[in-house]
PDB file of N, CA, C and O in Angstrom:
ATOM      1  N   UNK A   1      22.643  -3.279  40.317  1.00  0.00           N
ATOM      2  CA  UNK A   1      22.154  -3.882  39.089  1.00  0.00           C
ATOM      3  C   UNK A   1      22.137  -2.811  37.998  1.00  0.00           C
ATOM      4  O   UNK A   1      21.809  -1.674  38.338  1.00  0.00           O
ATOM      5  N   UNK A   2      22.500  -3.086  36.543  1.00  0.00           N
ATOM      6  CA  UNK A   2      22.698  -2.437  35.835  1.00  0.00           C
ATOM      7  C   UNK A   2      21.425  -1.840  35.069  1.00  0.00           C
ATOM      8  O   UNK A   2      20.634  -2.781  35.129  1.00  0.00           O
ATOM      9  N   UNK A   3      20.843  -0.896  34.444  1.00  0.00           N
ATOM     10  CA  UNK A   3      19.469  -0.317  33.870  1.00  0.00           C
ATOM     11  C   UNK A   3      19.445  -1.324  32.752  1.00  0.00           C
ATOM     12  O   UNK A   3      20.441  -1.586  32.076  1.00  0.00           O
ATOM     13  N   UNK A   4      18.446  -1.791  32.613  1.00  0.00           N
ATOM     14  CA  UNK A   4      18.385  -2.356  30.923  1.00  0.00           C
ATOM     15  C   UNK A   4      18.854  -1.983  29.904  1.00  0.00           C
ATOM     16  O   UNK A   4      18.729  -0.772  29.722  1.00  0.00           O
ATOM     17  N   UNK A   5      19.500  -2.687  28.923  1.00  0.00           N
ATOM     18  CA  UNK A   5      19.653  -1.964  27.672  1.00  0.00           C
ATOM     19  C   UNK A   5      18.144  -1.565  26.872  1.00  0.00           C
ATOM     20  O   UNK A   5      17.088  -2.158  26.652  1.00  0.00           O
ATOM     21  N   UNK A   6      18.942   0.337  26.473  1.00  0.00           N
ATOM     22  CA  UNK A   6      17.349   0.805  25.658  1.00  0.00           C
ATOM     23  C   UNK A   6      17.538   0.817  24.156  1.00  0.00           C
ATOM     24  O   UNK A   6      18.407   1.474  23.582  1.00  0.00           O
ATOM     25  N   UNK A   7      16.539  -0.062  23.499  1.00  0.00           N
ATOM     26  CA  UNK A   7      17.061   0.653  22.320  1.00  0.00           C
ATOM     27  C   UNK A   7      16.793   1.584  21.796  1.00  0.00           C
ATOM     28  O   UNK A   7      15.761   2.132  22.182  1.00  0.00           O
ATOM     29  N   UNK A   8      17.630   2.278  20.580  1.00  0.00           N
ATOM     30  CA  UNK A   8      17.613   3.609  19.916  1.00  0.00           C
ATOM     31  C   UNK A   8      16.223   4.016  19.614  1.00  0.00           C
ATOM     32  O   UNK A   8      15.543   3.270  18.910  1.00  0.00           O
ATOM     33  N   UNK A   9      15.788   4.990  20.017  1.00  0.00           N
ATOM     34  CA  UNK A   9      14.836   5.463  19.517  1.00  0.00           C
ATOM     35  C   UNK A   9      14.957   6.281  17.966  1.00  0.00           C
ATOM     36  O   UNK A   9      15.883   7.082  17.846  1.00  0.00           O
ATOM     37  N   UNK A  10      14.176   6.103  16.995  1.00  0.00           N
ATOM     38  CA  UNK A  10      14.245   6.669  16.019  1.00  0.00           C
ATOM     39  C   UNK A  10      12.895   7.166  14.988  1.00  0.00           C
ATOM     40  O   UNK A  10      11.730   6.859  15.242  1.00  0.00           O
ATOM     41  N   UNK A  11      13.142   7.646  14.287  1.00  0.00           N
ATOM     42  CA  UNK A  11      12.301   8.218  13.113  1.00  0.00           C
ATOM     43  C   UNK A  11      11.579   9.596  14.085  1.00  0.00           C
ATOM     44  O   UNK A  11      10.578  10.121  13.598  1.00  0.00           O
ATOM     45  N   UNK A  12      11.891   9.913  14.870  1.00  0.00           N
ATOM     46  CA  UNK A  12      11.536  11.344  14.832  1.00  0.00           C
ATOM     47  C   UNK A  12      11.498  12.474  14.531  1.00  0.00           C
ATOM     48  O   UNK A  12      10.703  13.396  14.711  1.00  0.00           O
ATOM     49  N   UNK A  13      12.562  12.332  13.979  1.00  0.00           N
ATOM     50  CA  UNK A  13      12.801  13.880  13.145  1.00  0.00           C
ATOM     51  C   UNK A  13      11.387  13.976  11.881  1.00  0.00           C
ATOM     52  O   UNK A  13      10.880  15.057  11.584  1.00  0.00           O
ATOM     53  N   UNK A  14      10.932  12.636  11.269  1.00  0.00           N
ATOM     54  CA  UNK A  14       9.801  12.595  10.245  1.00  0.00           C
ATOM     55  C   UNK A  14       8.536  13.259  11.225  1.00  0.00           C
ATOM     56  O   UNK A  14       7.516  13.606  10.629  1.00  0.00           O
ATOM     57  N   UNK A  15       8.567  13.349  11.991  1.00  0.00           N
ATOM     58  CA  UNK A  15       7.311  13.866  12.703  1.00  0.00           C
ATOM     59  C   UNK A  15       7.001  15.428  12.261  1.00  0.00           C
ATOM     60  O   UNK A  15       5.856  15.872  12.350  1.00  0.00           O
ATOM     61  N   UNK A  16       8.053  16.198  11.799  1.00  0.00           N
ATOM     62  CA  UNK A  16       8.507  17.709  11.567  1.00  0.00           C
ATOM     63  C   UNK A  16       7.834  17.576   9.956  1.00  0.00           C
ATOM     64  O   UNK A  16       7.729  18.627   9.323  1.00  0.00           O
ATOM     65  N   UNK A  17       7.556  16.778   9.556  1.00  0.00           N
ATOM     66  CA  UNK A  17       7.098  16.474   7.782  1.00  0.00           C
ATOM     67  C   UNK A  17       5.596  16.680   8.109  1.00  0.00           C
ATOM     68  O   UNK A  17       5.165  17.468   7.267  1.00  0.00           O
ATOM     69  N   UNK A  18       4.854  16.404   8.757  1.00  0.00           N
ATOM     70  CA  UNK A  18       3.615  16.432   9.290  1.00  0.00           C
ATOM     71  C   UNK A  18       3.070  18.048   9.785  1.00  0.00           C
ATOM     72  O   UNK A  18       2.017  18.531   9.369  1.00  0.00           O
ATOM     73  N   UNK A  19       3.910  18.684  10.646  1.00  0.00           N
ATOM     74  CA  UNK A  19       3.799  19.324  11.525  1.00  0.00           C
ATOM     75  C   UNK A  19       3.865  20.825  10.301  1.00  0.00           C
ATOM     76  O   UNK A  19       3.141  21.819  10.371  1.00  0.00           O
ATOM     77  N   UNK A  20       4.951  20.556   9.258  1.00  0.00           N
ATOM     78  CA  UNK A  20       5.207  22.227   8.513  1.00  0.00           C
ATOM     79  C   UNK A  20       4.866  22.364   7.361  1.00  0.00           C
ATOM     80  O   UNK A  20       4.950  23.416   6.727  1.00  0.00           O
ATOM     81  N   UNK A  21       4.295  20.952   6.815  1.00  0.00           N
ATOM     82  CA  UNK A  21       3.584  20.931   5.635  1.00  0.00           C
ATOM     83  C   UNK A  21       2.433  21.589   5.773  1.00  0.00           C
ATOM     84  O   UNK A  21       2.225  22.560   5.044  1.00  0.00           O
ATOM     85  N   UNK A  22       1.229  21.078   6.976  1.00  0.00           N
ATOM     86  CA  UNK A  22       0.338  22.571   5.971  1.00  0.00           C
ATOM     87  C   UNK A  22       0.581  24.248   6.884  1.00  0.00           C
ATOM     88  O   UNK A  22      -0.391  24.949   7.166  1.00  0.00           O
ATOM     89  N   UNK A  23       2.181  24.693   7.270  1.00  0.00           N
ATOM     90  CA  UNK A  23       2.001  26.033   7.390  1.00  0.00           C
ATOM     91  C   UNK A  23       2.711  26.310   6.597  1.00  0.00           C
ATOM     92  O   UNK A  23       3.458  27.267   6.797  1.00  0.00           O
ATOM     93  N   UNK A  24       2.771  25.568   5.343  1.00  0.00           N
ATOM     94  CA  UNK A  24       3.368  25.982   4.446  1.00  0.00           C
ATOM     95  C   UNK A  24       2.532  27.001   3.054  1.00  0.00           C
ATOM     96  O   UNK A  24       2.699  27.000   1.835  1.00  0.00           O
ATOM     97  N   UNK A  25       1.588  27.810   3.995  1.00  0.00           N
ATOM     98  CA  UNK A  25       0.137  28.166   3.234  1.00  0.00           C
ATOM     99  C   UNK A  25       0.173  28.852   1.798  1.00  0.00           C
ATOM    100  O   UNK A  25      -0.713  28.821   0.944  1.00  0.00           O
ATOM    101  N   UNK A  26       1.701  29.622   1.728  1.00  0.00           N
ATOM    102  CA  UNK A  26       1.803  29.979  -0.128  1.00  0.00           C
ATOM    103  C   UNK A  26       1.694  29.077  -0.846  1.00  0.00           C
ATOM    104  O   UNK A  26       1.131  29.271  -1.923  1.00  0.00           O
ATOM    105  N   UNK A  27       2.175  27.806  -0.526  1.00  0.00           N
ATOM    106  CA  UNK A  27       2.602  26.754  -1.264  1.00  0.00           C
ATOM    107  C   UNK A  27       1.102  25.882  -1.552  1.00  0.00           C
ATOM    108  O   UNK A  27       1.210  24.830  -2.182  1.00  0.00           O
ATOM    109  N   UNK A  28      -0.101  26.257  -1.155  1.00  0.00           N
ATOM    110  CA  UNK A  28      -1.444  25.180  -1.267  1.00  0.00           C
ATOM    111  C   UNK A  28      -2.437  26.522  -1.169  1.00  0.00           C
ATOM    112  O   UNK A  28      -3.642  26.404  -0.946  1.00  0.00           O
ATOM    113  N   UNK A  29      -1.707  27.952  -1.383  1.00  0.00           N
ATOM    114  CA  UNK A  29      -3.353  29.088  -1.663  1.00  0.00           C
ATOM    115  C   UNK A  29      -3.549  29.400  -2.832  1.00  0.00           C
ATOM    116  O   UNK A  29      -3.252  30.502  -3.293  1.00  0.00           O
ATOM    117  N   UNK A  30      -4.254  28.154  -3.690  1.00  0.00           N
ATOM    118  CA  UNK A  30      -4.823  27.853  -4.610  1.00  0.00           C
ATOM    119  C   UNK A  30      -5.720  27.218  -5.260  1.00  0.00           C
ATOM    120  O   UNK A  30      -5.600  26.007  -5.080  1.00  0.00           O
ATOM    121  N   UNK A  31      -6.636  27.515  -5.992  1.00  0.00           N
ATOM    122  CA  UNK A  31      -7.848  26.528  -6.122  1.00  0.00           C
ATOM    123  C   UNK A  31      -7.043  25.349  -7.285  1.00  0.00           C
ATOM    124  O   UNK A  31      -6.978  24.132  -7.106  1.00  0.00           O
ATOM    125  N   UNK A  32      -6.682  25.846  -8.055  1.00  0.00           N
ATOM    126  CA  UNK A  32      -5.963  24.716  -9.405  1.00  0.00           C
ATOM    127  C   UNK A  32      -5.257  23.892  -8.785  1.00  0.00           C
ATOM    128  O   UNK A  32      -4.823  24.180  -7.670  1.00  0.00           O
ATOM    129  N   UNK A  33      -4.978  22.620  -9.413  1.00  0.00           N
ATOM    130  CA  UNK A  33      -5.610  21.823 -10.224  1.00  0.00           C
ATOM    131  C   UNK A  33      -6.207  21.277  -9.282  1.00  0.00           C
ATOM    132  O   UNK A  33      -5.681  20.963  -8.214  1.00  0.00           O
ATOM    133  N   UNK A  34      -7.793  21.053  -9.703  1.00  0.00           N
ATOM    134  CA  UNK A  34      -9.037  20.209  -8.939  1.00  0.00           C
ATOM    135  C   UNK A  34      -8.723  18.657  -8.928  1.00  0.00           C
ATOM    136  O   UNK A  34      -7.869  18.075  -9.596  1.00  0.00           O
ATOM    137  N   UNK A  35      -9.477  18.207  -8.155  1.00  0.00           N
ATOM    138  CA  UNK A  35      -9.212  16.747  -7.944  1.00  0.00           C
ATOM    139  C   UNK A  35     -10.916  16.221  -7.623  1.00  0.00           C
ATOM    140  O   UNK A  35     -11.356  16.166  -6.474  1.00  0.00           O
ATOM    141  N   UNK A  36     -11.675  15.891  -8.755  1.00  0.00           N
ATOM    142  CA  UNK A  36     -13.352  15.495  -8.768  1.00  0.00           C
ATOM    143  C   UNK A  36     -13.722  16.500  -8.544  1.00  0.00           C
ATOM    144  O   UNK A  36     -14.839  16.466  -8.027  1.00  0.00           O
ATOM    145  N   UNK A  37     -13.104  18.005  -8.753  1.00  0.00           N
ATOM    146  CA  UNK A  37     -14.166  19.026  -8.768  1.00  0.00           C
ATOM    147  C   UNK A  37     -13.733  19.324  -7.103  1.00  0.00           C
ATOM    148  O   UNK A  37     -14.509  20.092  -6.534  1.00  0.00           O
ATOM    149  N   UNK A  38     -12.818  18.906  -6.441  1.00  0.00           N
ATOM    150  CA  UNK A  38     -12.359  19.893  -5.520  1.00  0.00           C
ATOM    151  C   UNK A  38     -10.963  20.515  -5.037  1.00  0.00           C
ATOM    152  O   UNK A  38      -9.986  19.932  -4.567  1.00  0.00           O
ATOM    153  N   UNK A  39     -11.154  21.782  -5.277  1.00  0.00           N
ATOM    154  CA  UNK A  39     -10.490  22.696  -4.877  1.00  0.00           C
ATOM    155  C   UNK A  39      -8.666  22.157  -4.553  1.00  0.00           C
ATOM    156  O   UNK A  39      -8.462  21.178  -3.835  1.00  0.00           O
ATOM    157  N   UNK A  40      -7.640  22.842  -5.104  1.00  0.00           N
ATOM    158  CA  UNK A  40      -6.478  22.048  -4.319  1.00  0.00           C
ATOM    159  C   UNK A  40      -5.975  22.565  -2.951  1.00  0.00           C
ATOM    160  O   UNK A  40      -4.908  22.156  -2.490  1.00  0.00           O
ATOM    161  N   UNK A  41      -6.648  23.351  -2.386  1.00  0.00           N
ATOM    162  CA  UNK A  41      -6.234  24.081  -1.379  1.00  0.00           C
ATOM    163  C   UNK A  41      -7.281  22.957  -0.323  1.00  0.00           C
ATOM    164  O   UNK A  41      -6.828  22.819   0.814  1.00  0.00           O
ATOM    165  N   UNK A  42      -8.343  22.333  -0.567  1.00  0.00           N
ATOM    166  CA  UNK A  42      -8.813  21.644   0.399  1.00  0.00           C
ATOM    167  C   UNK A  42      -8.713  19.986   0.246  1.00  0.00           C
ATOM    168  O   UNK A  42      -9.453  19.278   0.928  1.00  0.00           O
ATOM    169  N   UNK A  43      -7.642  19.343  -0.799  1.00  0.00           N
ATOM    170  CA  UNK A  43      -7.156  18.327  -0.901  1.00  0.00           C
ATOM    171  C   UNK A  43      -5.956  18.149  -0.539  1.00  0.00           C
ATOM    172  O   UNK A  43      -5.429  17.141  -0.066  1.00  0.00           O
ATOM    173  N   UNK A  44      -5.472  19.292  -0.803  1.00  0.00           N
ATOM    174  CA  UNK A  44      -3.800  19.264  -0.424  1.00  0.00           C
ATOM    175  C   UNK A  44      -4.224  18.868   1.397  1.00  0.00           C
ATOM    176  O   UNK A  44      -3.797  17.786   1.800  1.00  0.00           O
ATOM    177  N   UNK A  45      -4.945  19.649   2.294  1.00  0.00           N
ATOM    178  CA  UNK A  45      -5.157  19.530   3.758  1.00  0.00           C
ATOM    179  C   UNK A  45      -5.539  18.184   4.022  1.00  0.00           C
ATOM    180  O   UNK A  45      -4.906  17.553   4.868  1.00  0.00           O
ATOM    181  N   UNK A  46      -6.583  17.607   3.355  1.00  0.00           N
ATOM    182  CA  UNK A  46      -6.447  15.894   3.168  1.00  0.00           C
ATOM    183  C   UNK A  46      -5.353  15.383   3.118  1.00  0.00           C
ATOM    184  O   UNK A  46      -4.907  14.706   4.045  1.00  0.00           O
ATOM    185  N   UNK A  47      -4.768  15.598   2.106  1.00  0.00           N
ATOM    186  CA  UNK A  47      -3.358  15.015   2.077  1.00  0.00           C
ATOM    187  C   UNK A  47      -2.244  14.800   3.291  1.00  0.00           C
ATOM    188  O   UNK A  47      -1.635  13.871   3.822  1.00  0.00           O
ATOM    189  N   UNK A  48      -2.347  16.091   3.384  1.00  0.00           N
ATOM    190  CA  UNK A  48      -1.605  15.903   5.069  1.00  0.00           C
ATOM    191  C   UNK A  48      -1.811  15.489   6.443  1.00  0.00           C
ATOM    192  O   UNK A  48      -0.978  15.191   7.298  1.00  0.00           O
ATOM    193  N   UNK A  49      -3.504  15.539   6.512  1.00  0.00           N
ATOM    194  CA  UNK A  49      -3.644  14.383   7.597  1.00  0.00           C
ATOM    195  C   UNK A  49      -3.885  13.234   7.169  1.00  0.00           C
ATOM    196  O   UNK A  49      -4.303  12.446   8.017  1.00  0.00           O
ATOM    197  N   UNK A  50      -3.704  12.672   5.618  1.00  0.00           N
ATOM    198  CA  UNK A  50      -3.323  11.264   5.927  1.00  0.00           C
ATOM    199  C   UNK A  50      -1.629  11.098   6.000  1.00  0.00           C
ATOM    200  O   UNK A  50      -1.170  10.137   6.617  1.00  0.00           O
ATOM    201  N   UNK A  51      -0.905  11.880   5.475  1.00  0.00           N
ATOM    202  CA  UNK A  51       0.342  11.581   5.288  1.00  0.00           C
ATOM    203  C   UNK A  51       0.577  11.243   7.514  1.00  0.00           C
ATOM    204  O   UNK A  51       0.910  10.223   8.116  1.00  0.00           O
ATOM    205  N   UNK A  52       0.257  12.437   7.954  1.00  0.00           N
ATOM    206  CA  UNK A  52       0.225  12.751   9.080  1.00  0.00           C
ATOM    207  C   UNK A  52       0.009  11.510   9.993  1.00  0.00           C
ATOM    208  O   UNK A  52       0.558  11.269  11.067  1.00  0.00           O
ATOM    209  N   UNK A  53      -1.051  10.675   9.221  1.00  0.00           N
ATOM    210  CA  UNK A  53      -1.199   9.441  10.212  1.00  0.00           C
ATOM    211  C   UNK A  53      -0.724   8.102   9.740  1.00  0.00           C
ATOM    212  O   UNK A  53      -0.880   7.045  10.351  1.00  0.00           O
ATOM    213  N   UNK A  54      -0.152   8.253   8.635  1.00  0.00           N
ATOM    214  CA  UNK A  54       1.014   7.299   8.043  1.00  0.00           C
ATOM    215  C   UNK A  54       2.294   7.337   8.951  1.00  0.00           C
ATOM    216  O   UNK A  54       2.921   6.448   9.528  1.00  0.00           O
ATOM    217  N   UNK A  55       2.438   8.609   8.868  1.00  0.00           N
ATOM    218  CA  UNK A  55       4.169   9.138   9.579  1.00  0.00           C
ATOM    219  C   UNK A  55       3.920   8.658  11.083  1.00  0.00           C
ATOM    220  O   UNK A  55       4.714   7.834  11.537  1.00  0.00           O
ATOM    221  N   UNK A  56       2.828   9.136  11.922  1.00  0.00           N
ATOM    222  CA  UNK A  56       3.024   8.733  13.348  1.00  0.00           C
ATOM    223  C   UNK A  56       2.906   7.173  13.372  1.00  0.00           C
ATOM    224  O   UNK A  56       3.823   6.496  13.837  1.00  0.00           O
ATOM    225  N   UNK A  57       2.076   6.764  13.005  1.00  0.00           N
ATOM    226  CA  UNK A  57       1.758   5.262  13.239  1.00  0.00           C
ATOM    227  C   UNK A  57       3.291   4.384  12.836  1.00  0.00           C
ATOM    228  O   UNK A  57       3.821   3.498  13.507  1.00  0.00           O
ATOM    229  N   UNK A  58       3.661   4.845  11.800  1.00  0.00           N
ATOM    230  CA  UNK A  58       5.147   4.594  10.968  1.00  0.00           C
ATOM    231  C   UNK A  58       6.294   4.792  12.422  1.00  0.00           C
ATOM    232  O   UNK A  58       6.948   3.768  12.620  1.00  0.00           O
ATOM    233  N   UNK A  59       6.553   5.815  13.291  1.00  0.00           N
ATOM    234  CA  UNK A  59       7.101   6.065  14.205  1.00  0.00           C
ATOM    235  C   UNK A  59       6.545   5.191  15.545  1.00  0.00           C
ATOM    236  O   UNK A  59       7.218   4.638  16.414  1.00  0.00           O
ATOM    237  N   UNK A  60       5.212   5.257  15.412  1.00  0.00           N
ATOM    238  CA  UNK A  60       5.132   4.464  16.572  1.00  0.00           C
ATOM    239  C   UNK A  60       5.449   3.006  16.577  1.00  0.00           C
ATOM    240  O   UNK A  60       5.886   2.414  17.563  1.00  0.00           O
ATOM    241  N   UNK A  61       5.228   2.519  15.536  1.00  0.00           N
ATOM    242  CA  UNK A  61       5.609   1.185  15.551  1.00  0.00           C
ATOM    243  C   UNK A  61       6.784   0.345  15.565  1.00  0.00           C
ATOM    244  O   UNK A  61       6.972  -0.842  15.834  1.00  0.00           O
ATOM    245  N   UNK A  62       7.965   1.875  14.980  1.00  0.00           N
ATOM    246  CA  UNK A  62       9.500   1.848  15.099  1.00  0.00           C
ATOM    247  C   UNK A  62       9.974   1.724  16.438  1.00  0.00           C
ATOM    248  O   UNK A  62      11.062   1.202  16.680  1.00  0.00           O
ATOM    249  N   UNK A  63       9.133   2.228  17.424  1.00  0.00           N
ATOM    250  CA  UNK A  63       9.900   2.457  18.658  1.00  0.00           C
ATOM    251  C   UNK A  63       9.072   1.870  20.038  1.00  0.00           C
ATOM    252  O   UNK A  63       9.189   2.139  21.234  1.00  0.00           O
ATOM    253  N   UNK A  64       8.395   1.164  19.468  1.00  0.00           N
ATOM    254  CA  UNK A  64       7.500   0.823  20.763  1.00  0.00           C
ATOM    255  C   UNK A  64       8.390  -0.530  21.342  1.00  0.00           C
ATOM    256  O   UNK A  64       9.180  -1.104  20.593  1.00  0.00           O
ATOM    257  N   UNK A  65       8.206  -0.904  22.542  1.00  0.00           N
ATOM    258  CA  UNK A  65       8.801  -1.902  23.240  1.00  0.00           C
ATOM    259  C   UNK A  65       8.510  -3.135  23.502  1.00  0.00           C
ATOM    260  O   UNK A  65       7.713  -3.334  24.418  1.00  0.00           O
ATOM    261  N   UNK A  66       8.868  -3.858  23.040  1.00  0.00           N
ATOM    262  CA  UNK A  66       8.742  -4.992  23.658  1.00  0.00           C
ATOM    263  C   UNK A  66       7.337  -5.261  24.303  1.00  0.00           C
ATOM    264  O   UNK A  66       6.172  -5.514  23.996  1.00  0.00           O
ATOM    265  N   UNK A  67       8.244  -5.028  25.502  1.00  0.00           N
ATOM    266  CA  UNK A  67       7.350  -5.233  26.959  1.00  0.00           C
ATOM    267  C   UNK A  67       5.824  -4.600  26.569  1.00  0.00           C
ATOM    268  O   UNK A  67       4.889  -5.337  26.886  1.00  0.00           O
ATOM    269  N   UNK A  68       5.539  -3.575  26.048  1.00  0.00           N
ATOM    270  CA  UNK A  68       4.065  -3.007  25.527  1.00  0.00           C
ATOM    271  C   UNK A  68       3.245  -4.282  24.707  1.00  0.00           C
ATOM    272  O   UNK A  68       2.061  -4.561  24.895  1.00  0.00           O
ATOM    273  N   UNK A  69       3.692  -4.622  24.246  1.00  0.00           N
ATOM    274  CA  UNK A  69       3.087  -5.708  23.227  1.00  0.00           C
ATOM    275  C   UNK A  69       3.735  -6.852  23.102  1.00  0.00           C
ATOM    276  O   UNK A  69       4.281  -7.117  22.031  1.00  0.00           O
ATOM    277  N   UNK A  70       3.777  -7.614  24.039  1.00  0.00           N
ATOM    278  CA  UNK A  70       4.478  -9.108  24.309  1.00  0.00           C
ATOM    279  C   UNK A  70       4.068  -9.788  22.803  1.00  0.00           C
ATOM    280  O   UNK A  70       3.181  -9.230  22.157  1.00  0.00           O
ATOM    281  N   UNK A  71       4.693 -10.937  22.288  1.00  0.00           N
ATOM    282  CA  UNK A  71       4.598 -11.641  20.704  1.00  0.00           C
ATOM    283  C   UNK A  71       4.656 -13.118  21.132  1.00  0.00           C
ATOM    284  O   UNK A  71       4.615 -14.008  20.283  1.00  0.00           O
TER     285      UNK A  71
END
């Protein structure tokens, strides 16, 4: 009997957008420009764990199966 067909897995490479954005530390070691009076060096890090849980959830939902979540 033949293996099932799988389909393509994709959007992984976006996972690497998450992962090097904040060691990107020249680029956010700065207090300017504030956002309500805070700091951009500790909004920018906000920023990236939401981007962070946009991107996975975004991937997970691209590639999950079927069979995991019957419709």
């Amino acid at each position: 009997m033949a293996p099932p067909a799988r389909r393509a897995r994709s959007g992984y490479w976006l996972l690497t957008v998450p992962t090097v954005a904040p060691l990107l530390t020249p680029l956010y070691d700065r207090a300017t420009p504030m956002l309500w009076g805070i700091p951009f060096f500790y909004w920018y890090q906000m920023a990236c764990i939401l981007l962070a849980i946009v991107i996975l959830v975004g991937v997970h939902l691209a590639n999950r199966s079927a069979r995991e979540f019957p419709r």
